[in-house]
N, C-alpha and C positions, 0 to 999 in steps of 0.2 A: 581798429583799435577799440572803439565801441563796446566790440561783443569780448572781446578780451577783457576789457575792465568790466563787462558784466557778470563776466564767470568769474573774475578775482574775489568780486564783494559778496559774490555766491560763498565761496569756502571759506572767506572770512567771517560771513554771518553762521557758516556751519561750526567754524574754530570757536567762534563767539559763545552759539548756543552749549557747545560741548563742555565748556569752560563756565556758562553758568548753572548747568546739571550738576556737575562736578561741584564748584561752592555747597549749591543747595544741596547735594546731597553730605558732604562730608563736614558739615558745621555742625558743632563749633570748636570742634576737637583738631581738626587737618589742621599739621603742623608746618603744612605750606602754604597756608591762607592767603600769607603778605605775599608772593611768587604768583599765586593761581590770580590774586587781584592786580599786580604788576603786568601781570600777561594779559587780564582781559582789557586793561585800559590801554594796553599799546596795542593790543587788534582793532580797538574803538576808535585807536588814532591814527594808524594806519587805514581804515575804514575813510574817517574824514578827507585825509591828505588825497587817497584816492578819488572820492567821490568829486573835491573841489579841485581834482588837478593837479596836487603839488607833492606828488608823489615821485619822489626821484627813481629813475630808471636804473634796473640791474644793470644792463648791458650786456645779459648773460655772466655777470663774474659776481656781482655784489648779491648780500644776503639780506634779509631783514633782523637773522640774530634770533630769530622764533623758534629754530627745532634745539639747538645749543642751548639756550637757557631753561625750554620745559623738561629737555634731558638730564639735566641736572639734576630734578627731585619729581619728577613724576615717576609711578610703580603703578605695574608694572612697563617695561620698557617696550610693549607692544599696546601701550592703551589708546585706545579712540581718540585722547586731545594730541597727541604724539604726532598721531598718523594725520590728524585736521592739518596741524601746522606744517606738519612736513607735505603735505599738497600745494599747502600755501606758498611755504618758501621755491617747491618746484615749480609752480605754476607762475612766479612770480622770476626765476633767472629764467623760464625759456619765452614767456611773451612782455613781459614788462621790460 
């Protein structure tokens, strides 16, 4: 379980980093600022819940809700923070 939650906060710190490229590059104009900072503070908290334990278990069926809400307003629909999160969410129904 160990190595599983060390590769989870692995691709949450990569969704992280991607997601504050993203701000710093597209400010102050990006009209999805309030979204891009919704997202980075629920990977922050998702982060914590994992690191202290209290990170509820997929059980292979549940989601976190991460690829559904960046798909909503990220362009294009093949971009890098897409793809972070969508590892995320799969990494997260097959070992969590």
């Amino acid at each position: 379980m160990q190595n599983n939650t060390e590769e989870f906060i692995k691709l949450l710190d990569k969704a992280l980093q991607i997601a504050e490229q993203t701000r710093k590059d597209k400010q102050p104009e990006f009209k999805h600022s309030e979204r891009l900072n919704n997202l980075i503070s629920a990977l922050e908290s998702i982060k914590n819940k994992t690191l202290i334990g209290k990170l509820e278990a997929s059980g292979g069926i549940s989601t976190l809700g991460l690829s559904r809400e960046v798909a909503d307003w990220i362009e294009p629909l093949d971009s890098p923070l897409l793809k972070a999160v969508g590892k995320i969410e799969e990494y997260y129904q097959k070992y969590l």
